[in-house]
C-alpha positions as CSV (number, residue, x, y, z in Angstrom):
1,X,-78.3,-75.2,165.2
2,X,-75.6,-72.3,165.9
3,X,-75.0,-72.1,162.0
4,X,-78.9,-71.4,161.4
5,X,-79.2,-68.6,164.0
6,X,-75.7,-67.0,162.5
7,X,-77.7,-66.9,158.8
8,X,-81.0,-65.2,160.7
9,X,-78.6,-62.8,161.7
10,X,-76.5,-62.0,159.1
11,X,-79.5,-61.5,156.2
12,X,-81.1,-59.6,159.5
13,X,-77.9,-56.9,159.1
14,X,-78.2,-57.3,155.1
15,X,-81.4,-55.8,155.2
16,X,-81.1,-53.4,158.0
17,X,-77.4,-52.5,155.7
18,X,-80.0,-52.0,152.7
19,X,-81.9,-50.0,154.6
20,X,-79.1,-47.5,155.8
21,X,-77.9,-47.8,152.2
22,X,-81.1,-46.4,151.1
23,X,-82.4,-44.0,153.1
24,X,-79.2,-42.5,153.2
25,X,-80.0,-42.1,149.6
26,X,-82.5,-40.2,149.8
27,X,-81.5,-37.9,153.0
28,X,-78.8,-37.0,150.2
29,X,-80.9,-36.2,147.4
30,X,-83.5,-34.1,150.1
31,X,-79.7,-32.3,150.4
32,X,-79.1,-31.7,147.1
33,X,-82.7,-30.5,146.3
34,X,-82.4,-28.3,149.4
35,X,-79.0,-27.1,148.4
36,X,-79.5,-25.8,144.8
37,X,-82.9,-24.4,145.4
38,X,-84.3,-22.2,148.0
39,X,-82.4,-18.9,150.1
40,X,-80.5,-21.2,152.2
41,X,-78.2,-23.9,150.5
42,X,-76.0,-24.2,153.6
43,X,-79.2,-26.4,154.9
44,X,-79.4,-28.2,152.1
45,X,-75.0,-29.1,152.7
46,X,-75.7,-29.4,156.4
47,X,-78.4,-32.2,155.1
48,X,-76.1,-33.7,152.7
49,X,-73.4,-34.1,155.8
50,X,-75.7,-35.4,157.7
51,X,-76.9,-38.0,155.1
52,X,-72.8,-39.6,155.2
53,X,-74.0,-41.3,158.6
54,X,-76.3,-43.4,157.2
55,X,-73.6,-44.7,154.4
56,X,-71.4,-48.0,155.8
57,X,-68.0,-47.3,154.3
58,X,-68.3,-43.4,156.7
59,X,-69.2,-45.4,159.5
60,X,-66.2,-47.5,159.3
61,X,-63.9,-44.7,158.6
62,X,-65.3,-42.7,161.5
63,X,-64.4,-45.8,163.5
64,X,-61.3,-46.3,162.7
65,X,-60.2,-42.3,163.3
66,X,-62.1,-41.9,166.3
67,X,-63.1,-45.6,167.8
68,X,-66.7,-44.1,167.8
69,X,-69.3,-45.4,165.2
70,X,-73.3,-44.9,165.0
71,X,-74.7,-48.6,165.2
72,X,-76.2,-49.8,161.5
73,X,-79.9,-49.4,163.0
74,X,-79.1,-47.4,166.2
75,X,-81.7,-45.1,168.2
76,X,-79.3,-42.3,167.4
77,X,-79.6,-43.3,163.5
78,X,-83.6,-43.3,163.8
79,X,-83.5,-40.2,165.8
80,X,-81.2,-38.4,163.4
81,X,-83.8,-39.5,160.7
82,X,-86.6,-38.1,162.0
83,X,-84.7,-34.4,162.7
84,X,-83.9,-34.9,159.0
85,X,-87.4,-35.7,158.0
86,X,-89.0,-33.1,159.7
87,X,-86.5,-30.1,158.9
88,X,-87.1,-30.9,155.2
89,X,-90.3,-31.4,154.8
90,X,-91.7,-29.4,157.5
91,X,-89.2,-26.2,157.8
92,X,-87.8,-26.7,154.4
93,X,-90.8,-27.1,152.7
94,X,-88.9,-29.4,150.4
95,X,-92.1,-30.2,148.2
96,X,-92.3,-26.5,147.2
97,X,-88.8,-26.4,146.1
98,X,-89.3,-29.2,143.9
99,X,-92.4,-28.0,142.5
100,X,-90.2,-24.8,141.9
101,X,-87.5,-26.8,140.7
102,X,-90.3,-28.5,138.0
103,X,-91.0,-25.2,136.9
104,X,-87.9,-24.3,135.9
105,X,-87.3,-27.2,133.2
């Protein structure tokens, strides 16, 4: 019985890890779109820092040089997401920069 409940939670933290894995992703690329388009590119690198939190292999360095780590699916990780969300899409106005972006191809 104990074996079972260890599998539930072990593919549990796969998918949450696939999760962070992902959106961490795409918090980088809203970085990199906000970085080499727009007047402010130090948003777009402030983004792109802020998109290493959601990667596993940061959270275990920052653990092992400071004993502090964000948890894989953390209030603090969902929190940060949203701030991310709504500074790019909201403030940044990240579609326009892409449509911008389109136009210059």
């Amino acid at each position: 019985m104990n074996n079972k409940s260890e599998v539930t939670m072990n593919n549990k933290s796969n998918v949450l890890n696939i999760i962070s894995w992902l959106f961490g992703i795409a918090v980088f690329a809203i970085g990199v779109v906000n970085a080499l388009s727009g007047n402010d590119p130090f948003f777009g690198v402030f983004i792109i820092l802020l998109s290493f939190v959601y990667f596993l292999p940061v959270n275990a360095i920052l653990k092992k040089m400071t004993g502090f780590s964000f948890p894989t699916m953390g209030i603090v990780k969902i929190l940060l997401g949203i701030f991310i969300l709504w500074a790019s899409f909201g403030v940044g106005e990240l579609f326009d920069k892409i449509e911008l972006m389109k136009m210059d191809l």
